[in-house]
C-alpha positions in Angstrom: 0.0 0.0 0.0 2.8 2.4 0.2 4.1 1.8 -2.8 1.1 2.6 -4.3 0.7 6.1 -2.0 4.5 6.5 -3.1 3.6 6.1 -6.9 0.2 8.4 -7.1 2.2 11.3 -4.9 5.2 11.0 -7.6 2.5 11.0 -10.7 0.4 13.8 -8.8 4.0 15.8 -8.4 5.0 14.7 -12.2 1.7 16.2 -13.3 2.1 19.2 -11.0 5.2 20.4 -12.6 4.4 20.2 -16.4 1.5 22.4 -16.4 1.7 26.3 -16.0 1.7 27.6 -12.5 -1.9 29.0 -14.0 -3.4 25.7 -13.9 -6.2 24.7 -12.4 -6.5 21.8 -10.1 -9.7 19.9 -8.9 -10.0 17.2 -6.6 -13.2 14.7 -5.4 -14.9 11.4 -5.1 -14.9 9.2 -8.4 -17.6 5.8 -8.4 -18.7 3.9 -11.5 -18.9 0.3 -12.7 -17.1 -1.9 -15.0 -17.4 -4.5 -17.4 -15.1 -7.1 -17.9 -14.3 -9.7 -20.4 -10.9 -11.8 -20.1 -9.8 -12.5 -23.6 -8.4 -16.2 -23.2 -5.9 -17.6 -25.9 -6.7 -20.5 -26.0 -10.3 -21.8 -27.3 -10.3 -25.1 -24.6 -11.0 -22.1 -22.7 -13.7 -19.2 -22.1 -15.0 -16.3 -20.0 -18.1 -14.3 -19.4 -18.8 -10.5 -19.4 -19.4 -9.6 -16.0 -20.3 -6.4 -14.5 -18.1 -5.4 -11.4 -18.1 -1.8 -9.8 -15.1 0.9 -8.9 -14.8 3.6 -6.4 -12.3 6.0 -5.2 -10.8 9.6 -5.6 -9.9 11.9 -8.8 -7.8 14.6 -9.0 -7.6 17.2 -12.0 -5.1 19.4 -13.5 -5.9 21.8 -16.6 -4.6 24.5 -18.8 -7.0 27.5 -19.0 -8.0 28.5 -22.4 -6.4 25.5 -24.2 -8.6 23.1 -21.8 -5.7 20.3 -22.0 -5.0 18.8 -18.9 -4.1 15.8 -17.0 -6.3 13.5 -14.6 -5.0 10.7 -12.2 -7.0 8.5 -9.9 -6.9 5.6 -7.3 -9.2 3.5 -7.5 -10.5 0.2 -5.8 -11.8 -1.7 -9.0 -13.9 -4.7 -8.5 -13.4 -7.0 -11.1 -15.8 -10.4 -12.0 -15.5 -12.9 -14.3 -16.6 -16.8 -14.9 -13.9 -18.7 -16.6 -15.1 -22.1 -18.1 -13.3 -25.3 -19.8 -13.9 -28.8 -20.6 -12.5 -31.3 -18.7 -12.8 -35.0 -19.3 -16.5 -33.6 -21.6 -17.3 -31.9 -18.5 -18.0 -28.2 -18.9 -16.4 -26.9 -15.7 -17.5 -22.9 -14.2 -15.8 -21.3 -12.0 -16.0 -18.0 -10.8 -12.9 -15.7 -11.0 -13.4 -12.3 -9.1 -10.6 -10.5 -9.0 -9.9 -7.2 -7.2 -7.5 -4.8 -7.4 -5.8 -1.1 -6.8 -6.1 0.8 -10.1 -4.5 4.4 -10.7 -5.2 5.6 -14.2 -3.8 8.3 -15.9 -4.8 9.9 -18.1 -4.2 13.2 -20.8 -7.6 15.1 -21.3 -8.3 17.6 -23.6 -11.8 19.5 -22.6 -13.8 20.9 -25.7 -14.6 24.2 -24.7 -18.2 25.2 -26.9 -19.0 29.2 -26.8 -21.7 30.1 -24.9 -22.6 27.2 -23.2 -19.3 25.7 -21.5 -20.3 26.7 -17.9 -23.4 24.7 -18.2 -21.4 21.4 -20.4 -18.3 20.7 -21.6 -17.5 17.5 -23.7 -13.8 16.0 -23.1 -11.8 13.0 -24.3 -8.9 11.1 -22.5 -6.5 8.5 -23.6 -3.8 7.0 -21.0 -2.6 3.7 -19.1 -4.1 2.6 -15.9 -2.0 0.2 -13.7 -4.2 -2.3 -11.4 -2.6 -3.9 -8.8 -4.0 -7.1 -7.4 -5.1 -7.0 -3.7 -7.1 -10.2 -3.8 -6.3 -13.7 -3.0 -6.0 -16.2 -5.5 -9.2 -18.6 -5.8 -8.6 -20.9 -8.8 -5.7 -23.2 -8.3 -5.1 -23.3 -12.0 -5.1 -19.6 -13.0 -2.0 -17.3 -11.8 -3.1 -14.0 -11.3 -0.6 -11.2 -12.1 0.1 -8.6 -9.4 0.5 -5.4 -12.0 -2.1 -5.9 -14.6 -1.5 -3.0 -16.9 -4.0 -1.5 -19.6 -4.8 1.5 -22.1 -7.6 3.5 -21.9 -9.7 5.4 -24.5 -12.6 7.9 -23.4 -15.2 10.1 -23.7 -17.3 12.3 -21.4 -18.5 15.3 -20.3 -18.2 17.8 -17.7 -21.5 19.6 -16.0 -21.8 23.0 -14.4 -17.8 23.1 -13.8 -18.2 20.6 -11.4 -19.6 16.7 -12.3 -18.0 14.1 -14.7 -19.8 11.6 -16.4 -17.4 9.6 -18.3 -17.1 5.9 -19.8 -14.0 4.3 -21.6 -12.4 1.5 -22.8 -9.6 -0.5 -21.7 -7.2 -2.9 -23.4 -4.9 -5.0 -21.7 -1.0 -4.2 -22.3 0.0 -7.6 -20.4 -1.5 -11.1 -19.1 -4.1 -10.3 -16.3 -3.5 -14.5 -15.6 -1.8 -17.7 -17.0 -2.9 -21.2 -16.6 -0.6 -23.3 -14.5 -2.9 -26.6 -14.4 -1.7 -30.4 -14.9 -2.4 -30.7 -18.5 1.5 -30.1 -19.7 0.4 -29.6 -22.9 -1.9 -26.4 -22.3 -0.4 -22.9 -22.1 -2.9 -20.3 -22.0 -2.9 -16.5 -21.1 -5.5 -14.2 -20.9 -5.4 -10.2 -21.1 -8.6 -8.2 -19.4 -10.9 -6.2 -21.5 -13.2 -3.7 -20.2 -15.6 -0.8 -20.1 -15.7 1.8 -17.2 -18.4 4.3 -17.0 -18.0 6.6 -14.0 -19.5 9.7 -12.1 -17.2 12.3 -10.7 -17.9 15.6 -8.3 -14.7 17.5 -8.3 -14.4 20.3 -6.0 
């Protein structure tokens, strides 16, 4: 955990620095849901879409005038999943929740439109997000990583100065898990993919 308090300060401080001293920074509460799809390589294997939930805290930095910025979170993300295979011509379910401690990052660039950009104000974002596992592992056969690491594309937009409704995409960098079963012959990874819609009140 203070690794991951070391990290956000550093990206927070990174952020801090290469902006103008004119920039403003926001701050506040971040919740949302996810849905999550482990993409499997190997087709003796499969997974569900599962919806999972996220919660944490945002914080904001942006240029005036230009409206490009930078936002960074930390997040507890709540990711489920059912991960099915046949063993023997038996279909065999189990369930593979995984959660985790996610900080994305992200570059934004708010649209400003004339006349009506204190009342909304469309953005998009792009950036990694780094999720680090703070679950136990529950399927003897399936490794979970500790660092799962992803990209994000988005879209949202901002309301009365203030709220953030946003939802993106996510496609992961690196292996999420890895089977490690008996079957010798079986090597099978699987990266996450997933959409995030979230509501933010930044102060």
């Amino acid at each position: 955990m203070k690794t991951i308090k070391s990290l956000l300060l550093a990206v927070v401080m990174i952020a801090g620095f290469s902006v103008p001293a004119a920039a403003q920074f926001h701050i506040g509460p971040r919740v949302g849901i996810t849905v999550n799809q482990l993409h499997l390589d190997n087709k003796m294997f499969d997974a569900e879409n599962r919806t999972g939930f996220t919660g944490g805290l945002m914080a904001e930095f942006t240029v005036p005038i230009i409206g490009v910025g930078v936002d960074a979170s930390v997040m507890y993300v709540r990711r489920e999943g059912v991960n099915k295979y046949v063993d023997d011509g038996e279909t065999i379910v189990e369930k593979n929740n995984r959660n985790y401690i996610g900080i994305p990052i992200n570059l934004k660039w708010k649209i400003g439109i004339p006349a009506v950009g204190n009342i909304i104000t469309p953005f998009i974002t792009t950036g990694p997000e780094f999720d680090f596992l703070c679950s136990k592992q529950t399927i003897d056969d399936m490794k979970r990583k500790k660092c799962d690491v992803s990209w994000n594309f988005g879209l949202g937009v901002e309301l009365i100065k203030h709220i953030q409704v946003a939802a993106s995409y996510g496609f992961g960098i690196n292996s999420a898990v890895k089977y490690v079963g008996e079957i010798e012959t079986v090597d099978v990874k699987g990266k996450d993919r997933f959409w995030t819609i979230t509501a933010a009140y930044l102060f």
